[in-house]
N, C-alpha and C positions, 0 to 999 in steps of 0.2 A: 536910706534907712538901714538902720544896722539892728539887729536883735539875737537875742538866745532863746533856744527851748530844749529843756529838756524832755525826751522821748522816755525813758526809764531809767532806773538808778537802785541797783542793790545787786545782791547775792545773785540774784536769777537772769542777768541781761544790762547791760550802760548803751545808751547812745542819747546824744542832745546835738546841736547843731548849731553854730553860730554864723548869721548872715550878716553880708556887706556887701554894699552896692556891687562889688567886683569879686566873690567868692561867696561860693555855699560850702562850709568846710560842716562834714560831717566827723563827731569827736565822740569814738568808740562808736561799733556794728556789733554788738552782744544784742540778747534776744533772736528776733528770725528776722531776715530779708522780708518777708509779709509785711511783718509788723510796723518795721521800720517804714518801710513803701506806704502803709498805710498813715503814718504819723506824717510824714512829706506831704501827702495828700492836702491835708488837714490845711496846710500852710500854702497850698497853691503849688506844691511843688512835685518833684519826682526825681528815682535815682540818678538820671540822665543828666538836672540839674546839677547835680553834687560837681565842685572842681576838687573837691579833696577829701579823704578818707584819712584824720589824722586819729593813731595809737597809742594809750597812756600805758599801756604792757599787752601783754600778751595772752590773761590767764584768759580762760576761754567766755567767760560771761563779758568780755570785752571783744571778741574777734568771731563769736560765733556763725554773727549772720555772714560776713566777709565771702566767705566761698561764693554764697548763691547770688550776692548782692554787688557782685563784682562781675556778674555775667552782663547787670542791666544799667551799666555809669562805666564811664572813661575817666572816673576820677581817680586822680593823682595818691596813693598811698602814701604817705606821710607817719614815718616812726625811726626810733630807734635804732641801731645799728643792731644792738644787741636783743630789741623786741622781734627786727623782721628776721635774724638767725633763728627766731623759736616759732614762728608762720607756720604752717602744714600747710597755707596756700597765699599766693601772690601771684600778680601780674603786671605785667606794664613795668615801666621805670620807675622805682620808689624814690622819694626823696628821702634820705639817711643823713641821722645826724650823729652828735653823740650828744648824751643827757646836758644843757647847759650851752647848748648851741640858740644861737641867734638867726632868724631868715627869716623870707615872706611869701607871704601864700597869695599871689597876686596883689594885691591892695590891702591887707592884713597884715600888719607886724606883728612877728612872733617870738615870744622869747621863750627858754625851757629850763627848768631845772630837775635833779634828780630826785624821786623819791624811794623814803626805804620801807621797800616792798618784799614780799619773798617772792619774786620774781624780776629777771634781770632786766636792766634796759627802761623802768618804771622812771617815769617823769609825769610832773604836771607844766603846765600850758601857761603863758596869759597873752590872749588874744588881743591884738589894736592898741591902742594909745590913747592917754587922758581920757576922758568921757565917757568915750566907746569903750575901755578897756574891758574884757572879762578873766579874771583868774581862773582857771579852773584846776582843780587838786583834789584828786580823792585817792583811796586805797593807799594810804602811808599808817605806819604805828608811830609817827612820831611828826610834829614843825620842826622841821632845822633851822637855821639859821638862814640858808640859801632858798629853800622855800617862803620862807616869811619876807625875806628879802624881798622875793618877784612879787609874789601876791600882795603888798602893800603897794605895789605898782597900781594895782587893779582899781578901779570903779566898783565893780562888779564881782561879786565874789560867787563862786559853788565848790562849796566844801562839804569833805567829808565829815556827818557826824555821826557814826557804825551802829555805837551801841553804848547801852547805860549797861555800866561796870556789877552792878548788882543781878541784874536780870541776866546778865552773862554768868556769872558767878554759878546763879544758881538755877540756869538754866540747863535744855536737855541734852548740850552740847557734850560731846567725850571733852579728858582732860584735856589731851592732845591737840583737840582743835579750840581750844578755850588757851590753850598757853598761846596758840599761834596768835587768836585775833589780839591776844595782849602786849603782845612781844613789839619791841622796838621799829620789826618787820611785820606788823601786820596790818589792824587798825583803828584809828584815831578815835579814843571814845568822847558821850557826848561831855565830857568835863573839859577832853584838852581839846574841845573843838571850840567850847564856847570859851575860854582861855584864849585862846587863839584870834577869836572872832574879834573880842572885848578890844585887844591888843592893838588891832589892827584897822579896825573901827578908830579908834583915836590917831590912826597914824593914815585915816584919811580915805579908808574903804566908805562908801557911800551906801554900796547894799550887801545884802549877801542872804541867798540861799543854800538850806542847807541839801545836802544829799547820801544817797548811799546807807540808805536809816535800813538796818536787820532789822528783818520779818518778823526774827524768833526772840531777838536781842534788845528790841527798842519799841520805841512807842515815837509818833510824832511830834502828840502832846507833851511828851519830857524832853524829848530832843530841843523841841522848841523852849518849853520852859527855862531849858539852863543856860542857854544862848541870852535869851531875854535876860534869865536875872543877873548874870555877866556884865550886860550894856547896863542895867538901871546901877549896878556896883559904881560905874564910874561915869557916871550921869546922862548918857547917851538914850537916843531914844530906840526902844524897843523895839521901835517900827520898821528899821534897817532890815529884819531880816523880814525872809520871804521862804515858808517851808518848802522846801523841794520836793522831787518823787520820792515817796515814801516805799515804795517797793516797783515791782519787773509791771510793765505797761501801763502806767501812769504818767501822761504824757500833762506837763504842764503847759498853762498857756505861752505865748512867749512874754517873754520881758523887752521892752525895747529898749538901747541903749544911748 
């Protein structure tokens, strides 16, 4: 059996986990080693399980737990060339790629491409093949063209949907960090996500959960809203998607694939 879960998703902490008969690949350690350990739990499992520890960047709500949570797994680190340059800690042999690179993670085909993040070395994921496929992509201001690419590969989609453009607008945020989440480098709001979703839903995605929804910036219920009215635009059924973690320890059930 192959499945996904995500452990948490936003500002405060990312980790979710995708299993396959021949790999526990753990995807982002933000939050604590606790926390995390404690979400494994849940699932029958523990850090020890893990054969891989794979990185979509570097910024710290993605690497936090890493330190302590690397004392208790021999799993394999898996990122970027230019993400594990920006580490404050690692061990063991990492597997290094560069953004766009193809490999496998025991019995999981993996493909990557880059995203544009304000941080180097950022890429999203799709894990397996046909059926079992999952996309996963979050922390971009922007789909390219090479992202839309892979992710139309997927089954299974978990994307980022950050924030509703108004509530940022006129939210408590300084300028400064309100030009960032809007910037081409920052992140994906809920219009060009359900844009995106719509898109790609027709080009054969089957599900998709959202994630990575601001605390300060969003709402579930709108995130999800725009996604929804998106699909019913071009006559698809609503019911594709599946709201993700809406904010730090919120551990979804898993999804099977």
């Amino acid at each position: 059996m192959r499945y996904f879960c995500s452990f948490t998703s936003g500002s405060k902490g990312n980790s979710a986990i995708y299993v396959s008969p021949g790999a526990k690949i753990l995807i982002d350690a933000g939050s604590s080693a606790k926390y995390i350990t404690s979400c494994l739990s849940k699932l029958g499992l523990c850090p020890g399980d893990l054969t891989h520890i794979v990185l979509t960047h570097a910024h710290s709500d993605h690497i936090s737990a890493l330190p302590v949570l690397s004392k208790y797994t021999d799993a394999r680190l898996v990122c970027s060339e230019d993400t594990y340059d920006q580490l404050p800690f690692a061990k063991g042999e990492p597997l290094l790629f560069a953004e766009g690179d193809s490999f496998e993670l025991n019995d999981v085909a993996v493909q990557t491409a880059p995203t544009p993040h304000d941080c180097d070395g950022s890429c999203c994921y799709l894990f397996g093949e046909d059926e079992n496929s999952l996309g996963f992509c979050t922390d971009m201001g922007r789909v390219t063209e090479r992202i839309y690419g892979l992710m139309k590969k997927a089954s299974t989609l978990f994307i980022e949907s950050n924030h509703d453009v108004d509530m940022l607008a006129n939210g408590p945020y300084p300028y400064y960090l309100k030009k960032r989440i809007l910037s081409f480098d920052g992140h994906l709001s809920n219009a060009d996500c359900a844009y995106s979703v719509s898109r790609l839903v027709e080009d054969g995605v089957r599900r998709v959960m959202l994630g990575h929804l601001s605390e300060t910036n969003n709402r579930p219920d709108i995130a999800l809203s725009e996604s929804k009215k998106a699909l019913e635009q071009i006559g698809a059924d609503a019911g594709h998607i599946i709201l993700g973690a809406a904010g730090v320890r919120d551990m979804r059930a898993p999804v099977i694939l």
